[in-house]
C-alpha positions as CSV (number, residue, x, y, z in Angstrom):
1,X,24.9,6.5,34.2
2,X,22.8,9.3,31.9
3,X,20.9,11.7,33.9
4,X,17.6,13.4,32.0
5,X,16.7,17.0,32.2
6,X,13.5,15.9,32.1
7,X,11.0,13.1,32.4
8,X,10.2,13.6,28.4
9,X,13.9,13.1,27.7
10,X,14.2,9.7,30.0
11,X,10.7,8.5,27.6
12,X,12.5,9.6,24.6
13,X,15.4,7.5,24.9
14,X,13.5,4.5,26.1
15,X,11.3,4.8,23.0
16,X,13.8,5.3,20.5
17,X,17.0,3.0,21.8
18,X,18.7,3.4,18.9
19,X,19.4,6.9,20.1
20,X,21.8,5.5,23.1
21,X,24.4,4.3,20.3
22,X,24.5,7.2,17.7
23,X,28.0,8.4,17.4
24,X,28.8,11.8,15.4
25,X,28.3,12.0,11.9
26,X,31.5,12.9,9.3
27,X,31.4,13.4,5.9
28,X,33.2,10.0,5.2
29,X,29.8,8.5,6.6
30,X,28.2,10.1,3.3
31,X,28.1,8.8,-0.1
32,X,29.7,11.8,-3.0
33,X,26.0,11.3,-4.5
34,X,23.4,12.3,-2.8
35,X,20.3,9.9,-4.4
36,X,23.1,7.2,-3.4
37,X,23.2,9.0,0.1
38,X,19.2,9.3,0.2
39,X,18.7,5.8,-0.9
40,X,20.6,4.7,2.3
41,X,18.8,6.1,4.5
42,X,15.2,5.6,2.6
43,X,16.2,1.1,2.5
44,X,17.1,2.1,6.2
45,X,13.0,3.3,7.0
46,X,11.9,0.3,4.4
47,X,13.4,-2.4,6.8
48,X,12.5,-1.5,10.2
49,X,9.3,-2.7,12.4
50,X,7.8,0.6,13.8
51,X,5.5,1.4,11.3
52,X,7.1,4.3,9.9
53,X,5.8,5.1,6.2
54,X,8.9,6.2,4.1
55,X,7.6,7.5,1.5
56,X,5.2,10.0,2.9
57,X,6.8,13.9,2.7
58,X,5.8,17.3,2.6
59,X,5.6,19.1,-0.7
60,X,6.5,22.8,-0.4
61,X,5.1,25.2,-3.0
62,X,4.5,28.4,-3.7
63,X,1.2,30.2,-4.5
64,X,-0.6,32.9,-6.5
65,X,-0.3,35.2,-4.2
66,X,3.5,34.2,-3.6
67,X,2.8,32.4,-0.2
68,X,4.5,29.2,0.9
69,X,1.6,26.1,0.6
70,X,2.1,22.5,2.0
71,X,0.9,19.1,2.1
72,X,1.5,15.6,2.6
73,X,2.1,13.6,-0.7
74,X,3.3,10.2,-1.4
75,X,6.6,9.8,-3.1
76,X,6.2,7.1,-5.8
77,X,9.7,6.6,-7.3
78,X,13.1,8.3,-7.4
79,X,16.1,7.7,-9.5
80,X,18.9,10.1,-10.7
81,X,17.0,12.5,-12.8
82,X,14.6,13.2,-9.3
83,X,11.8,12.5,-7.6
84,X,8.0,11.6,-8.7
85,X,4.9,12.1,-7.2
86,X,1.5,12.5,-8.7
87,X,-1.8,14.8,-8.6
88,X,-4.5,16.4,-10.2
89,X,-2.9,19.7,-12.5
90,X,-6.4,21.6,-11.6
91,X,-5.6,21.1,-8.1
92,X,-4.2,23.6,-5.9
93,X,-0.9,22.1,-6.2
94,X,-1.0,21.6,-9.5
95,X,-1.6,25.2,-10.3
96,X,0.8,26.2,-8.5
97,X,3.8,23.9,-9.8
98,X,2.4,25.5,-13.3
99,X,2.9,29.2,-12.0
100,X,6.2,28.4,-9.8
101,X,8.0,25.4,-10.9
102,X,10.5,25.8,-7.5
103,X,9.1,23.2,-5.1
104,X,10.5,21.8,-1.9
105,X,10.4,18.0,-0.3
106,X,11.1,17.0,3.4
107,X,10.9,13.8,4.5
108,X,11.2,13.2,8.3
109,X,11.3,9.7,9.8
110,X,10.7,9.7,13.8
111,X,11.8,6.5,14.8
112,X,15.0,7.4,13.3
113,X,14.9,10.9,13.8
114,X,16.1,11.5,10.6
115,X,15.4,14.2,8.3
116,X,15.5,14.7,3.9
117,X,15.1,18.1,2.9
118,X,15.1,18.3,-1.1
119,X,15.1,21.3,-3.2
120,X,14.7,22.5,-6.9
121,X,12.3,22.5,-10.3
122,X,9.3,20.7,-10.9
123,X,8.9,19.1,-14.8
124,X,5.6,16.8,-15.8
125,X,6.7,13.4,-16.5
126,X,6.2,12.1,-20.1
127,X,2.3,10.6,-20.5
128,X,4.0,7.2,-21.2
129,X,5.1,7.3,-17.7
130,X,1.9,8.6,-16.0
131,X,-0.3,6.0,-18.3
132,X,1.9,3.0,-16.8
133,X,2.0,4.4,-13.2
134,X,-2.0,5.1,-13.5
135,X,-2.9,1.1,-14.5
136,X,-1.5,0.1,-11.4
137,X,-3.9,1.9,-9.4
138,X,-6.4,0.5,-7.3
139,X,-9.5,0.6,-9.7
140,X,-11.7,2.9,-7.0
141,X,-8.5,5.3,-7.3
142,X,-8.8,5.8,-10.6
143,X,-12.6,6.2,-10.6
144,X,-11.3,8.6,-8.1
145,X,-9.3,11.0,-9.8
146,X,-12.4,10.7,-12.3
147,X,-14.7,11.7,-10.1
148,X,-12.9,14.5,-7.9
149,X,-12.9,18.1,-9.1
150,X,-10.1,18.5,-6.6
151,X,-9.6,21.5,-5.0
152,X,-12.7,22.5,-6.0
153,X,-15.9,23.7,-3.4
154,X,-18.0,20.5,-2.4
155,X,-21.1,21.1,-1.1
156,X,-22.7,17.9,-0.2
157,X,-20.4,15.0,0.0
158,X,-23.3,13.5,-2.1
159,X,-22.6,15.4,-4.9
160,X,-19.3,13.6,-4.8
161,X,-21.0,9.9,-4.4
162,X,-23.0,11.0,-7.5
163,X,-20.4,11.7,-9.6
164,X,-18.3,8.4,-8.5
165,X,-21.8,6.4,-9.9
166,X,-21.5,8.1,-12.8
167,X,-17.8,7.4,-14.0
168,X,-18.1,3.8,-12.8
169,X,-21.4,3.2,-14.6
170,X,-19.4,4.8,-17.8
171,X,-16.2,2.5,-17.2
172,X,-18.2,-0.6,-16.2
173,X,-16.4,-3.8,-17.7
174,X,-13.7,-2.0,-19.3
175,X,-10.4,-0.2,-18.4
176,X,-10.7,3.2,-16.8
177,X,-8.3,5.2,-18.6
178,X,-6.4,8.0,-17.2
179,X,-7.8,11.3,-17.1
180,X,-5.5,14.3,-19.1
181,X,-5.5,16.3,-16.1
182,X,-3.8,13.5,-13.8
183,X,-0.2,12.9,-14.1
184,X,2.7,13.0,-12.4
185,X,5.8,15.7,-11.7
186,X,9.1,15.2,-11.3
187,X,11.5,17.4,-8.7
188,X,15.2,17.4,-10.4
189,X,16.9,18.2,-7.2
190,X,19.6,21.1,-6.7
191,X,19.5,20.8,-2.9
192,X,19.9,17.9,-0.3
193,X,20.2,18.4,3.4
194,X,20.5,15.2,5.6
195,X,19.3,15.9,9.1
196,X,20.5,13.6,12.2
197,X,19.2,14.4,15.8
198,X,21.7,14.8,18.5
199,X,20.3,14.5,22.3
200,X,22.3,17.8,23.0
201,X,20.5,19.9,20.3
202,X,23.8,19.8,18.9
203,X,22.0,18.5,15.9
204,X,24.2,16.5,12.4
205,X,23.9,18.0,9.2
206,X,25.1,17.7,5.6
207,X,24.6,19.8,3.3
208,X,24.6,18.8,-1.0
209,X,24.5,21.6,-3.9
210,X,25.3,20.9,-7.6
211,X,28.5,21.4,-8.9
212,X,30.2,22.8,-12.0
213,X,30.2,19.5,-14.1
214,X,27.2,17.2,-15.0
215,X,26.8,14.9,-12.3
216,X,28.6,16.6,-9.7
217,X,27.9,17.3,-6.3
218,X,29.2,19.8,-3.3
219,X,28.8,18.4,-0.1
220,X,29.7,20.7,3.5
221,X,28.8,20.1,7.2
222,X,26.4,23.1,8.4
223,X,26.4,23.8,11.8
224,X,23.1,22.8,13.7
């Protein structure tokens, strides 16, 4: 039988059971492309009962005064060219992806203790794209990103309410188009590390980088 170094191991494992059955990870368990790879894992999240939110990550930036900056954004699609999220280019994020297109991603999912770090360049997507992803926002989201001088200094929350009377009152009974400033960026990945917790600390990780030829990819164990 399993004896726990401590009482917050033994309430671990009974809270994550899944744990009790991990074997070691090889690099025959991973996919030669690592969206392939990510999508795996990602469908994995998707189908389980805990609650977990997939798509929620940290976005890694870097500021004007050259300082590292993050924040919890929604991913709202991947495919092979990266992965899209959206904001506000006068936001603090956005200014920065316009001074210091390098940007960073990490996903971690804690039922599966199972971490996604991403790396590489930030691009705007093409309007066409934003417009389509903006009309299927909840219509208070886009009076939203109307309304919100994000990033901004808000000194009475009714200053905000104000201004969210005034754009619906200007969009009443018609479509609420989106606003120049609010579109959406797109992280071409050069990096991938897949994270797998080990109870011994003796932790699985895979490591992709391009390679040489268009679609290719480097994969290598690191040690934990």
């Amino acid at each position: 039988m399993k004896k726990f170094s401590t009482f917050r191991e033994a309430l671990f494992l009974v809270t994550h059971p899944s744990l009790w059955f991990r074997r070691y990870l090889s690099q025959s368990d991973f996919s030669p492309n690592p969206i392939e790879q990510f999508t795996r894992w990602y469908a994995e999240v998707q189908k389980g009962l805990w609650g977990e939110f997939p798509n929620w990550l940290c976005l890694s930036t870097i500021d004007e005064q050259g300082m590292p900056d993050g924040r919890i954004v929604l991913l709202k699609s991947y495919d092979e060219r990266g992965f899209v999220f959206y904001t506000n280019t006068t936001s603090r994020k956005g200014a920065s992806l316009e001074r210091h297109p390098a940007t960073a991603m990490t996903f971690f999912w804690e039922r599966f203790q199972r971490q996604v770090r991403i790396s590489g360049s930030c691009e705007q997507v093409a309007p066409e794209e934003a417009d389509r992803y903006f009309s299927t926002r909840p219509r208070a989201s886009q009076i939203g990103a109307w309304a919100s001088l994000q990033s901004q200094e808000l000194s009475d929350r009714s200053k905000l309410e104000e201004r969210i009377s005034e754009f619906e009152q200007k969009f009443a009974n018609k479509p609420v188009p989106r606003p120049e400033y609010w579109t959406g960026y797109r992280l071409i990945p050069q990096r991938f590390e897949f994270w797998e917790l080990r109870m011994s600390r003796l932790h699985d990780r895979f490591e992709y980088t391009v390679g040489v030829k268009p679609g290719e990819w480097n994969i290598r164990q690191l040690y934990p």
